[in-house]
KOLSE-292727 format. One record per residue: x, z, y of N, C-alpha, C in turn. Coordinates in nm, 3 decimals. Atoms other than C-alpha are relative to their C-alpha. Layout:
BEGIN
> X:Z:Y:X:Z:Y:X:Z:Y
...
END
This chain:
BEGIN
> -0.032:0.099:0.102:1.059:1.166:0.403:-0.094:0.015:-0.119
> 0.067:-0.016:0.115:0.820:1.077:0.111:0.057:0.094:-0.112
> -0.058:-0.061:0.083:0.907:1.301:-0.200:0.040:-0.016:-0.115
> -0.114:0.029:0.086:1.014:1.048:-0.390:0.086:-0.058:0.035
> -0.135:0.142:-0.093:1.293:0.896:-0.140:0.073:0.167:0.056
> -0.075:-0.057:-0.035:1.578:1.130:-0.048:0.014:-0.050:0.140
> -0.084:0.052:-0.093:1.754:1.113:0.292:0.105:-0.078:-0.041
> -0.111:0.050:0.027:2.028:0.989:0.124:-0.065:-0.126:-0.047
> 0.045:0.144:0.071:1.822:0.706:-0.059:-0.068:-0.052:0.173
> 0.062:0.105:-0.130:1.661:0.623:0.283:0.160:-0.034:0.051
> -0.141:0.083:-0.052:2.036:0.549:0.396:0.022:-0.097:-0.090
> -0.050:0.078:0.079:2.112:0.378:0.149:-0.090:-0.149:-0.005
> 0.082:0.116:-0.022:1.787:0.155:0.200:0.049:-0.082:0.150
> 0.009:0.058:-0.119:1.874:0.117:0.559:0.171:-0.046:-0.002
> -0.168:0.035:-0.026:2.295:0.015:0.473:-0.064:-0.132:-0.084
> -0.021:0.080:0.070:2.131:-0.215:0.220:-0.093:-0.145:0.120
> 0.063:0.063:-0.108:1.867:-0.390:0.563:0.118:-0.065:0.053
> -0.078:0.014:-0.124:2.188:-0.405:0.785:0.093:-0.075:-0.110
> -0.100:0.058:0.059:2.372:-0.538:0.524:-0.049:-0.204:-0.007
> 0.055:0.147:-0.006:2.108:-0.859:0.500:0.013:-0.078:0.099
> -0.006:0.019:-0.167:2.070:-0.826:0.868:0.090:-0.096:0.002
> -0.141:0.049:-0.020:2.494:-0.901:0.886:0.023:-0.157:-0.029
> 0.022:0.105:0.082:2.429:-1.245:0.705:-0.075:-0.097:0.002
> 0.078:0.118:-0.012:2.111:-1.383:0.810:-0.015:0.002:0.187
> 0.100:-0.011:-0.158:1.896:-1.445:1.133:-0.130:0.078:-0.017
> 0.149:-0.027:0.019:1.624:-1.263:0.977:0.017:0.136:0.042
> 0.024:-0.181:0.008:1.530:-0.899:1.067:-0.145:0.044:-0.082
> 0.084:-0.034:0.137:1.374:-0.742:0.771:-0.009:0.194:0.017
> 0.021:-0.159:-0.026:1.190:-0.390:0.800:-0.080:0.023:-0.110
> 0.089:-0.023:0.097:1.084:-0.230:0.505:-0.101:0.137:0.046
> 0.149:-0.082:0.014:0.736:-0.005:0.511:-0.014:0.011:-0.107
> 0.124:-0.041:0.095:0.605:0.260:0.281:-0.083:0.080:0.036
> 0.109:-0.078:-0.039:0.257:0.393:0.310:-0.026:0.095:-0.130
> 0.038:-0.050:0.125:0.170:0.686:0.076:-0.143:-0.025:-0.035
> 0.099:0.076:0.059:-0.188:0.516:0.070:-0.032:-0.051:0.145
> 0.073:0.099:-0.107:-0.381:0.244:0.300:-0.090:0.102:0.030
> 0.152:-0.089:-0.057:-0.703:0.454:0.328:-0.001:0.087:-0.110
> 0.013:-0.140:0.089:-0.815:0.778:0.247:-0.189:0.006:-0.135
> 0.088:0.081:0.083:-1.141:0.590:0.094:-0.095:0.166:-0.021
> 0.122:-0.144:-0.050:-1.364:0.936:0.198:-0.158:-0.057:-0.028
> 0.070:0.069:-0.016:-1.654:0.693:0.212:-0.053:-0.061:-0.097
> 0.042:0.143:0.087:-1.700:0.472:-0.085:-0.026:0.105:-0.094
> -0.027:-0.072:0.059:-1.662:0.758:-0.342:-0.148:0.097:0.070
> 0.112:-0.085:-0.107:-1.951:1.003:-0.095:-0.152:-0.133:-0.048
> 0.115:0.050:-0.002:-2.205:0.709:-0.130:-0.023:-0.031:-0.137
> 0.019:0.012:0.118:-2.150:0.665:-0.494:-0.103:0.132:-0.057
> 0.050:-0.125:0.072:-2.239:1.012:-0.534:-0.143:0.021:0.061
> 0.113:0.003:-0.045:-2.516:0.986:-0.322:-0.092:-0.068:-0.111
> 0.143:0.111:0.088:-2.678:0.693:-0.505:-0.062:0.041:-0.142
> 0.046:-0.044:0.127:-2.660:0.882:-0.827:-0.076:0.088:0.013
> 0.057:-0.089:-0.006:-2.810:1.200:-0.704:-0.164:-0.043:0.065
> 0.086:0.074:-0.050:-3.087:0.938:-0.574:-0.080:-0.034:-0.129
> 0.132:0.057:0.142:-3.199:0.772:-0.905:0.021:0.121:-0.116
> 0.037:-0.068:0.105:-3.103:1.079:-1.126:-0.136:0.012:-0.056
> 0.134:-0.059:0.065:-3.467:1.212:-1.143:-0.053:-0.139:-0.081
> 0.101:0.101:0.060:-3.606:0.869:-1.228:0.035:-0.016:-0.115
> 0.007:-0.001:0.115:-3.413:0.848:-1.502:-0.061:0.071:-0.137
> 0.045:-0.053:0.078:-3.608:1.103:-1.660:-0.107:-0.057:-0.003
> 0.103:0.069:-0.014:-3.901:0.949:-1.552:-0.014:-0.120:-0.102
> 0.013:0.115:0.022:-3.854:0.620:-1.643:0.016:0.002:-0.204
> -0.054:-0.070:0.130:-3.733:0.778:-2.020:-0.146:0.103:-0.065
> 0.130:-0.102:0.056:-4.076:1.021:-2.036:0.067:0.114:-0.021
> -0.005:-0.118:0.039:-3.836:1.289:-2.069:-0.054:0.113:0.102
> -0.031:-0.084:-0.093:-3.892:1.613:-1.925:0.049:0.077:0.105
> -0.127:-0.012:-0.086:-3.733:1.731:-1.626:0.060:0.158:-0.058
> -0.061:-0.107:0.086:-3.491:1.958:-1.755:-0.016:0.176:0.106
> -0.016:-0.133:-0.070:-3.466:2.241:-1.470:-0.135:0.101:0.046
> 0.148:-0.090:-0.024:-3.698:2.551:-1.457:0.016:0.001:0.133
> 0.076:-0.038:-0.085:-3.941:2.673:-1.228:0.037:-0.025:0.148
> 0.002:0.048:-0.124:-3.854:2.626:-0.831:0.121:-0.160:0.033
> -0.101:0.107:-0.060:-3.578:2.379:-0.919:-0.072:-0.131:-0.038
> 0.070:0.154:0.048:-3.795:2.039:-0.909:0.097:-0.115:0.024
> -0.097:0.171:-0.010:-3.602:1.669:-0.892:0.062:0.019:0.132
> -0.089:0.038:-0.142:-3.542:1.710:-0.503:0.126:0.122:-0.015
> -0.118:-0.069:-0.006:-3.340:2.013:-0.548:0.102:0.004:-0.102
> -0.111:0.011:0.043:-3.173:1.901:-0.816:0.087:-0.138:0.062
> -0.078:0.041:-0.102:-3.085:1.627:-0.601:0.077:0.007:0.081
> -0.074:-0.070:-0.119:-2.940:1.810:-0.363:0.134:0.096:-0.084
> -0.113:-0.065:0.049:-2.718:2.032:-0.625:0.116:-0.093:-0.054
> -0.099:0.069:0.015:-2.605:1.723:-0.770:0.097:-0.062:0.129
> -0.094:0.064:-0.153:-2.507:1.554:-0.431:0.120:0.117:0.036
> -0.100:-0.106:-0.035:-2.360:1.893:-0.338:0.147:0.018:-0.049
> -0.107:-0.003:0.109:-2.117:1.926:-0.660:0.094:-0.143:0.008
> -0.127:0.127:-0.011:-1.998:1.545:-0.626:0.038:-0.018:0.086
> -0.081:-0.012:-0.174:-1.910:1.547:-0.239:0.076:0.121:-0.048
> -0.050:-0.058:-0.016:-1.743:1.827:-0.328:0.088:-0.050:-0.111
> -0.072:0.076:0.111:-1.561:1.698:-0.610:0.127:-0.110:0.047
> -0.060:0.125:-0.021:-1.476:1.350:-0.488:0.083:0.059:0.155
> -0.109:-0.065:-0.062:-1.224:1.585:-0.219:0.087:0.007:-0.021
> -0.117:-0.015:0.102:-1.012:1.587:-0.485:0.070:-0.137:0.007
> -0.063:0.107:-0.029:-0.756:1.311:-0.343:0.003:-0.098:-0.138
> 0.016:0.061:0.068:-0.662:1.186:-0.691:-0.124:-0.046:-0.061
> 0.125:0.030:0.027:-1.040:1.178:-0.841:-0.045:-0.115:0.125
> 0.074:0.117:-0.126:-1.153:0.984:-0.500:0.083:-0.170:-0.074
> -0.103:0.138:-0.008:-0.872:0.686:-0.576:-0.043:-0.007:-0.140
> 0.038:0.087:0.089:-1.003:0.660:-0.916:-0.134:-0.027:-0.024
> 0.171:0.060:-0.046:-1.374:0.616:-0.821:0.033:-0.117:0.055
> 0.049:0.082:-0.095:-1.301:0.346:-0.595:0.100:-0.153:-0.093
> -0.020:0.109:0.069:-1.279:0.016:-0.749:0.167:-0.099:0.064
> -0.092:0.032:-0.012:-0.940:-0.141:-0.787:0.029:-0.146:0.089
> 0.067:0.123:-0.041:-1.044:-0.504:-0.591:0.030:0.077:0.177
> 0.011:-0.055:-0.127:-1.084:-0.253:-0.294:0.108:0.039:0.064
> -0.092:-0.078:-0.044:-0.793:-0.070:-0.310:0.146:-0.084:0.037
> -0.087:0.151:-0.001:-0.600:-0.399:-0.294:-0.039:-0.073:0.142
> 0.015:0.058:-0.096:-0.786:-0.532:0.000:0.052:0.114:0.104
> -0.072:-0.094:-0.124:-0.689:-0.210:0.214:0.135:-0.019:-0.004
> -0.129:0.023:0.037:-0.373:-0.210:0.113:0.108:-0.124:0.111
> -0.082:0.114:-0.077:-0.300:-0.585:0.192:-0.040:0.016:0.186
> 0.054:-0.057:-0.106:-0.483:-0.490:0.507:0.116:0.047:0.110
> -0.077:-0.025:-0.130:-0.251:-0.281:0.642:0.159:-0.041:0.024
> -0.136:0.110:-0.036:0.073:-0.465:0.572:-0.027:-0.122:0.079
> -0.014:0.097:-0.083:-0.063:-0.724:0.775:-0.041:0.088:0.169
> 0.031:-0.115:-0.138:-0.147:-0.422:1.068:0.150:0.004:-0.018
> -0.071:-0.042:-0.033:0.209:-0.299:0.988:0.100:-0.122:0.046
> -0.078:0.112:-0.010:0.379:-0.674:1.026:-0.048:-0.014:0.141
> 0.045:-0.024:-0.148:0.235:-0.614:1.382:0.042:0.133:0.087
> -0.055:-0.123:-0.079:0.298:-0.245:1.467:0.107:0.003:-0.002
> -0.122:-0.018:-0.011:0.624:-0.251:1.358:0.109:-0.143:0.059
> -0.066:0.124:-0.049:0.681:-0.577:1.584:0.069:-0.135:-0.041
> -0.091:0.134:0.110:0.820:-0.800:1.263:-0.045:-0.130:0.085
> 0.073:0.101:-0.040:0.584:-1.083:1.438:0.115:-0.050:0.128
> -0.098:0.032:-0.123:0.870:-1.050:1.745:0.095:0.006:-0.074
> -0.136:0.044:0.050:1.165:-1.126:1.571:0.051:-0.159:0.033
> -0.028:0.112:-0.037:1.390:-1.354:1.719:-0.015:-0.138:-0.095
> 0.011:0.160:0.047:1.322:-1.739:1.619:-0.083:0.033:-0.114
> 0.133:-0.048:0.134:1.001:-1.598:1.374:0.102:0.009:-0.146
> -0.054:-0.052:0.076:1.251:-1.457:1.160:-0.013:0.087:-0.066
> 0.006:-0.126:-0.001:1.112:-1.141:1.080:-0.086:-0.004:-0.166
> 0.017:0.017:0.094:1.021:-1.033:0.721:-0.012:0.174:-0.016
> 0.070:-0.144:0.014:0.805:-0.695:0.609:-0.021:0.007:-0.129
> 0.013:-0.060:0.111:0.858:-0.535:0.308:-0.062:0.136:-0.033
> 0.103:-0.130:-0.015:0.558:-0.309:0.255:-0.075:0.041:-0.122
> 0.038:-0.050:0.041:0.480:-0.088:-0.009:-0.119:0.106:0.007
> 0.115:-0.034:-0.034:0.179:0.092:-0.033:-0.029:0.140:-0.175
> -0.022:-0.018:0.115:0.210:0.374:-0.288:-0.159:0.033:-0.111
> 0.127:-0.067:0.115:-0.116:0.499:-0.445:-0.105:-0.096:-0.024
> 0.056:0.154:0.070:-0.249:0.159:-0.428:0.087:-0.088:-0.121
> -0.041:0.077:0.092:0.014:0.046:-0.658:0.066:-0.141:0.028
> -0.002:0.072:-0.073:0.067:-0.210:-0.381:0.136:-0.087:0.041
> -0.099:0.052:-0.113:0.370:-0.424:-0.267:-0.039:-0.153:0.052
> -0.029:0.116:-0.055:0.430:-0.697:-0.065:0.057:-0.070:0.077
> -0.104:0.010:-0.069:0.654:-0.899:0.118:-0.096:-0.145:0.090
> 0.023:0.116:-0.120:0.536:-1.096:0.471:0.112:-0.103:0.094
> -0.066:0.088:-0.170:0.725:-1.333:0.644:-0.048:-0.086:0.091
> 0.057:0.039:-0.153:0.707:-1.445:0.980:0.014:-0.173:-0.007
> 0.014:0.143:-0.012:0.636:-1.835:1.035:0.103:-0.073:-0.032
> -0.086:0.066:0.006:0.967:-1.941:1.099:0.119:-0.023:-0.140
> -0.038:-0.003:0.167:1.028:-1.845:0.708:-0.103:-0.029:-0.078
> 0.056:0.042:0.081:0.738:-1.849:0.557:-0.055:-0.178:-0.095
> 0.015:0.135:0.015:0.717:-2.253:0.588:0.122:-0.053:-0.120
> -0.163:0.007:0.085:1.077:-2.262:0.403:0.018:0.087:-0.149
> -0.031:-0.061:0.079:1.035:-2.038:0.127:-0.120:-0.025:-0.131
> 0.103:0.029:0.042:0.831:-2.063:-0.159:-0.085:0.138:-0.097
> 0.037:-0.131:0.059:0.597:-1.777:-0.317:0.037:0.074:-0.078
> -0.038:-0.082:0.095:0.727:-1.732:-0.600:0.148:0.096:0.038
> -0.130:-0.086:-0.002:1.055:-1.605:-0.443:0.016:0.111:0.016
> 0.041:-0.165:-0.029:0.943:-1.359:-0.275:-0.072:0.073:-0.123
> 0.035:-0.095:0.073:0.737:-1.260:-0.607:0.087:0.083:-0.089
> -0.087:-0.061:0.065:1.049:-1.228:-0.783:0.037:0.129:0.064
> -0.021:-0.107:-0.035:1.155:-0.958:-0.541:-0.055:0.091:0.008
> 0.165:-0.077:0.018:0.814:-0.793:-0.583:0.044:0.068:-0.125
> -0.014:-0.076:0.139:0.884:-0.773:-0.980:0.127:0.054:-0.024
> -0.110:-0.095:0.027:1.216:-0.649:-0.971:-0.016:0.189:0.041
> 0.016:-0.143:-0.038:1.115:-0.368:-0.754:-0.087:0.042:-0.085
> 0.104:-0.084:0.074:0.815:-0.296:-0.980:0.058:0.019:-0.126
> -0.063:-0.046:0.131:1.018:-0.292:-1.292:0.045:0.117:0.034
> -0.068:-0.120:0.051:1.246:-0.057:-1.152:-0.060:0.131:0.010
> 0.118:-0.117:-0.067:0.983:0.167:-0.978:-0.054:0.092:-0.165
> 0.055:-0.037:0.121:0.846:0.181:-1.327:0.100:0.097:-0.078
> -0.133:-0.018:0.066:1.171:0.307:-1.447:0.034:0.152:0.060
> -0.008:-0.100:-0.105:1.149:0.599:-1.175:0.121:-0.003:0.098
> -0.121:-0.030:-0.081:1.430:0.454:-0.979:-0.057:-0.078:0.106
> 0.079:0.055:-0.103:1.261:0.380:-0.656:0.081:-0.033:0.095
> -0.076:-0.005:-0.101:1.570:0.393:-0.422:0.049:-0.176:-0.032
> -0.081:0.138:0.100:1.733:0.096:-0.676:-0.102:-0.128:0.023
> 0.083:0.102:-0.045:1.388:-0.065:-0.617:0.023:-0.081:0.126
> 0.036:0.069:-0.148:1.394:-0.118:-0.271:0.161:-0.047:0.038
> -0.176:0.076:0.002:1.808:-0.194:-0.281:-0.039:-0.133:-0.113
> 0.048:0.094:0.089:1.671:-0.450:-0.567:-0.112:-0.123:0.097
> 0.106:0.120:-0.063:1.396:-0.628:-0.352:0.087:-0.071:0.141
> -0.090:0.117:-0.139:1.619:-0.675:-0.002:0.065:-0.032:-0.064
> -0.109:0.053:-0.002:1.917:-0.759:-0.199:-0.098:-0.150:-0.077
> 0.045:0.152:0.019:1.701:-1.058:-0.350:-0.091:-0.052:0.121
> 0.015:0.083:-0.136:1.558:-1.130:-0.018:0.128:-0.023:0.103
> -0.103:0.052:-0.073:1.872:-1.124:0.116:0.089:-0.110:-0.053
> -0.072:0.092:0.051:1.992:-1.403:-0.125:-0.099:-0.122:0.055
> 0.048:0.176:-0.088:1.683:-1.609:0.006:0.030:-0.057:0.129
> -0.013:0.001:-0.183:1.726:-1.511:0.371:0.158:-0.116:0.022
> -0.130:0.067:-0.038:2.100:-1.654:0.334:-0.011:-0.131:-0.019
> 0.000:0.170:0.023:1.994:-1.991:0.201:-0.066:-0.051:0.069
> 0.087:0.026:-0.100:1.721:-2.035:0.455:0.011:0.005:0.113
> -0.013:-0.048:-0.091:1.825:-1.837:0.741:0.151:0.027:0.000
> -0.122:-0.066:0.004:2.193:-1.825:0.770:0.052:0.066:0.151
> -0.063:-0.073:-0.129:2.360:-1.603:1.067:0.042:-0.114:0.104
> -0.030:0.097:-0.064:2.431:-1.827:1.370:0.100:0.156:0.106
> -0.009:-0.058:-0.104:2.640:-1.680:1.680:-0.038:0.030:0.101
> 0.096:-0.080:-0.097:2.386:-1.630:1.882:-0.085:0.090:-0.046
> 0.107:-0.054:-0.043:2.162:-1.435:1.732:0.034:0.164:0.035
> -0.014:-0.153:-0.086:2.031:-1.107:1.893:0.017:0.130:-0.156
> -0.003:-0.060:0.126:2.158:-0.864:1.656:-0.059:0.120:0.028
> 0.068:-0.184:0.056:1.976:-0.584:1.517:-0.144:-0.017:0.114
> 0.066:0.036:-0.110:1.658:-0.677:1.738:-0.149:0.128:-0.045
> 0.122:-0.088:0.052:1.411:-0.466:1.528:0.125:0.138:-0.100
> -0.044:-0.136:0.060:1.507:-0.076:1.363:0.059:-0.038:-0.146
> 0.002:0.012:0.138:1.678:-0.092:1.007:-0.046:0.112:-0.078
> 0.034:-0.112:0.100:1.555:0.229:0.897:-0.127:-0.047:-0.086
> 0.136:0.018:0.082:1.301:0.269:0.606:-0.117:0.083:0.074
> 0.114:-0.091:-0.107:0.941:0.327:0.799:-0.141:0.066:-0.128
> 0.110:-0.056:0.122:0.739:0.585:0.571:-0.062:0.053:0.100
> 0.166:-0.020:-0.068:0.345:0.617:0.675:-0.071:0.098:-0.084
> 0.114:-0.075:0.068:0.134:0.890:0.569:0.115:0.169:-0.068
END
């Protein structure tokens, strides 16, 4: 379990699913990732490129190169490269090198991978609805499947977005995610109401934490 979600708060997420479940036709699975990508890559070539034009900048400036006797431009090339690959290891430091634009496209990225792995896309009568957080991106978002998304309109779902991010902000993360289904479960009911046929419980209600 992530270490800021109890067992007890993951029940409580998954009484508050089954509770929407009970009410609509929709099956709603919430996803959190503790990050999309580990962004190893973007952060490594930054440091490259600098340890690339350092020397010139002296050049291009007339200054002197600062390092004595055997250490010329290439090997300080190489100490700098050395020191920032080793550096940018440092999980938090990496995620704030890498431009925020990016960390948003991974992100949305893999809530539309997890609205697939975790089968939401098969939910009876395209009912299915993915509530996917994404934490060190800062990330949420809520997908639904065709047979809702045509019926609903953006902003509804954003409301359930900003409630959870208020409370998140607030450090009550459990309250968040009881805060976002219970306002998707007020849309699901006006859109999607329970019929007697449907297949109940067709997808898992537990909360699915990644990473």
């Amino acid at each position: 379990m992530a270490k800021f979600l109890t067992e007890s708060d993951a029940q409580r997420i998954a009484d508050a699913v089954r509770n929407v479940e009970s009410r609509t036709e929709a099956e709603l699975v919430p996803v959190v990732a503790l990050q999309s990508d580990d962004y190893r890559y973007i952060p490594v070539l930054a440091v490259l490129f600098l340890a690339m034009v350092f020397p010139s900048i002296f050049w291009v400036f007339g200054v002197p190169w600062p390092l004595p006797g055997p250490l010329d431009p290439y090997s300080g090339q190489l100490i700098l490269a050395t020191i920032g690959i080793a550096l940018v290891q440092w999980t938090p430091l990496r995620h704030k090198l890498v431009p925020r634009y990016i960390k948003r496209r991974r992100a949305a990225r893999m809530a539309r991978e997890q609205f697939v792995e975790q089968s939401v896309h098969l939910a009876p009568k395209h009912c299915g609805v993915l509530l996917f957080v994404s934490v060190a991106e800062h990330y949420v978002e809520i997908l639904a499947d065709q047979g809702l998304a045509d019926r609903v309109d953006n902003a509804e779902w954003q409301k359930a977005v900003d409630d959870f991010t208020g409370l998140v902000r607030q450090g009550k993360v459990a309250e968040g995610f009881e805060a976002a289904i219970a306002d998707i479960g007020e849309i699901l009911s006006r859109v999607a109401r329970v019929s007697e046929t449907k297949d109940r419980n067709a997808l898992p209600d537990r909360l699915v934490v990644i990473g």
